[in-house]
C-alpha positions in Angstrom: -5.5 43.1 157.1 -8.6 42.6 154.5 -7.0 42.7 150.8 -9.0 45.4 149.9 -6.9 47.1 152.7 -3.4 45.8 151.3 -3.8 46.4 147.8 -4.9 50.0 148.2 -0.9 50.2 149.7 0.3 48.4 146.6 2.8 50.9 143.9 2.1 47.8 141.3 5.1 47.6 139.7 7.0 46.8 136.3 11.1 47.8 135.9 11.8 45.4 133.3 14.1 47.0 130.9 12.6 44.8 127.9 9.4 45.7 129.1 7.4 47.4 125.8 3.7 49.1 125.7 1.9 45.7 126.0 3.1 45.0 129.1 1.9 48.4 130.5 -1.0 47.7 129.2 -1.6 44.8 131.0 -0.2 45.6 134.0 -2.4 48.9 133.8 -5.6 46.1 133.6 -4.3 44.1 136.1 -3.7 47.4 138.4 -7.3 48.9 138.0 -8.5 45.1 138.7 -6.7 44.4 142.2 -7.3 48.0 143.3 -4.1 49.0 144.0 -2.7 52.4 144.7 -0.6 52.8 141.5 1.2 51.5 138.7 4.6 52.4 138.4 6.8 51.8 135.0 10.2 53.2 133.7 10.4 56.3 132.4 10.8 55.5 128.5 7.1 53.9 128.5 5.8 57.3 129.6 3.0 58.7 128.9 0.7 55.8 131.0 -3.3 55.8 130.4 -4.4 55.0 133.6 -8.4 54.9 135.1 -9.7 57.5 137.3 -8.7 56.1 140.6 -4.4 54.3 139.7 -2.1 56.8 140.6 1.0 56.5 137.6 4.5 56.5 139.1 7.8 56.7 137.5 11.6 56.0 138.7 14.2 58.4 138.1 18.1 57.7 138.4 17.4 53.9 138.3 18.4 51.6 138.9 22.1 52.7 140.4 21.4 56.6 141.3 25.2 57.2 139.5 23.8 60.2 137.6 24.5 63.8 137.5 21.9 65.6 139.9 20.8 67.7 136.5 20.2 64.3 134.9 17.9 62.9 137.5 16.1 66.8 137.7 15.7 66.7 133.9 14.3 63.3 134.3 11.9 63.7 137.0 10.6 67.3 135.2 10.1 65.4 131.9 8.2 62.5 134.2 5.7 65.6 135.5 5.3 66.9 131.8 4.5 63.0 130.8 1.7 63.6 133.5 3.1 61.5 136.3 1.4 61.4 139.5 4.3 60.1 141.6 8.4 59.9 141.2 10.7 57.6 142.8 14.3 58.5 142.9 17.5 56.9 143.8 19.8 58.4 146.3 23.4 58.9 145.2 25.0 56.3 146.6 28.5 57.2 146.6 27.7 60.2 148.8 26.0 58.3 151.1 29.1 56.0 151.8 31.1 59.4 151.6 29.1 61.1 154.4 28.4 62.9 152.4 25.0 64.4 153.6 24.8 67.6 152.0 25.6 66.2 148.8 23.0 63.5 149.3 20.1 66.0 150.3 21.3 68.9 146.7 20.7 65.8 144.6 17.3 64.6 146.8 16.5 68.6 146.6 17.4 69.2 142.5 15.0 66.4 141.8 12.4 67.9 144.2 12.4 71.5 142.8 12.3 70.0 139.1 9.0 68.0 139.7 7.2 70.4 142.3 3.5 69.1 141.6 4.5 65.4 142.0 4.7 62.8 144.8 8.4 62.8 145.6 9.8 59.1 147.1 13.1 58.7 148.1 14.9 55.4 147.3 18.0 54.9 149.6 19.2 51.2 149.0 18.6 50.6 153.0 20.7 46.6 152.5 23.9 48.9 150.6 23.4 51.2 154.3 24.4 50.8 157.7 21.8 51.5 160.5 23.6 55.3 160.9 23.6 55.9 157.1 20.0 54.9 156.7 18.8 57.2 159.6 21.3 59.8 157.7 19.6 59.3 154.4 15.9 59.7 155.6 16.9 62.7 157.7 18.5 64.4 154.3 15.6 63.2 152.2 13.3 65.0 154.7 15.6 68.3 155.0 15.5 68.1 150.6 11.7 68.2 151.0 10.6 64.5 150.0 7.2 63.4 151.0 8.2 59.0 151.4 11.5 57.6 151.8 12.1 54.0 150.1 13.9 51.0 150.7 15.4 49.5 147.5 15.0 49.6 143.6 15.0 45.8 143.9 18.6 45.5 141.4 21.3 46.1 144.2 23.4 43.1 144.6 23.0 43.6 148.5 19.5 42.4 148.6 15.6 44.7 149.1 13.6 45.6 152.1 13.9 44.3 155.1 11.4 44.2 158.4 14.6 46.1 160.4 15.1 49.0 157.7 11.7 49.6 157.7 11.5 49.5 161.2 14.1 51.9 161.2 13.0 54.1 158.9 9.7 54.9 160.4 11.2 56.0 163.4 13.3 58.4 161.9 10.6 59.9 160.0 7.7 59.5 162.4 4.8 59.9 160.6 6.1 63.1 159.0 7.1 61.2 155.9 6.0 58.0 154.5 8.1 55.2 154.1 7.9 52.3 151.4 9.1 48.9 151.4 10.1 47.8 148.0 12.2 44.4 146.8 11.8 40.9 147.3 8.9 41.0 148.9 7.4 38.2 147.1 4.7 36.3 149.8 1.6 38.2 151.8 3.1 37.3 155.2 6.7 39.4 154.3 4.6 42.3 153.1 2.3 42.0 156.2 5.3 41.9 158.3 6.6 45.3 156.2 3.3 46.7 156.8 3.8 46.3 160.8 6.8 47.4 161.2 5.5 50.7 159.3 5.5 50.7 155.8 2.6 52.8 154.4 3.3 51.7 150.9 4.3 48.5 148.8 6.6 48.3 145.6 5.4 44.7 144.3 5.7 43.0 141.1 3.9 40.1 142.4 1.0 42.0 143.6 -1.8 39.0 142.3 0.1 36.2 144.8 0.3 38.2 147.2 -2.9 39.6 147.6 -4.5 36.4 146.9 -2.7 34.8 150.2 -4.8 37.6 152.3 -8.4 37.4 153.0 -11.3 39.1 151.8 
């Protein structure tokens, strides 16, 4: 794939807790200069002034998705207020090693009715999952009304994406939903590689090395 090509995939990314306004700033600039598909920032550096063209995207319930499902739906309306074009929420994890699936898919569905003009993405910690619980968790996040399911916030102790969860992911999905591969992909040939096995978006921090390693 040309870079043009990858970058357009790229959520450009910056979770940093100490991150302050500057840092948007630049990674705004750098953003709009790569051409990739968004920013996305925490949600206490809302509101984002972003060119004609970069999608803004927020997180909600990160990094751990241990919140109340009214805390995440407060959280993702005040992200849509802020004038967000995209949220990215964390699955309740707990539930998900409870199978509990109809737990997992109120909380997916509480965020979804509290930001109803936005880009849902579903963030389901696929390393913290077995193979069963991540097919489980992208068939509630579809049921709850999501539009992409999501590998990793990139914090969990059990590691980020990986070529098999994504793999896995986009054939439980199909291309009903679409899926993004998100943490520790640090080099062009991993997100290649996430790109094959059917991711249709990228969660990078290291967007300008990556895209660099990919030609023209």
């Amino acid at each position: 794939m040309k870079r043009a090509d990858v970058a357009a995939m790229i959520d450009h990314t910056l979770l940093a807790p100490e991150a302050v306004p500057a840092d948007v700033e630049a990674l705004v600039a750098e953003g709009a200069e790569l051409g990739t598909f968004s920013v996305c920032v925490s949600p206490n550096l809302l509101p984002v002034t972003a060119p004609e063209g970069l999608a803004v995207a927020c997180v909600c319930g990160f990094p751990s998705g241990a919140h109340k499902s009214e805390v995440k739906a407060a959280e993702a309306a005040r992200a849509q207020a802020d004038g967000v074009d995209e949220v990215d929420m964390v699955i309740n994890l707990a539930l998900a090693k409870q199978g509990d699936w109809e737990g997992v898919e109120a909380d997916i569905r509480a965020v979804r009715e509290a930001c109803p003009n936005v880009l849902l993405k579903v963030i389901i910690e696929s390393a913290a999952l077995t193979d069963d619980e991540i097919v489980a968790a992208c068939e509630a996040s579809e049921r709850a009304g999501a539009d992409y399911v999501k590998t990793s916030t990139g914090f969990h102790k059990a590691g980020g994406a990986s070529v098999h969860a994504v793999r896995l992911m986009r054939q439980t999905v199909g291309d009903r939903l679409g899926v993004k591969a998100s943490g520790g992909i640090r080099d062009a040939e991993t997100a290649l590689a996430m790109i094959e096995a059917g991711a249709s978006r990228l969660g990078l921090s290291a967007s300008r090395a990556i895209l660099e390693g990919l030609e023209d």
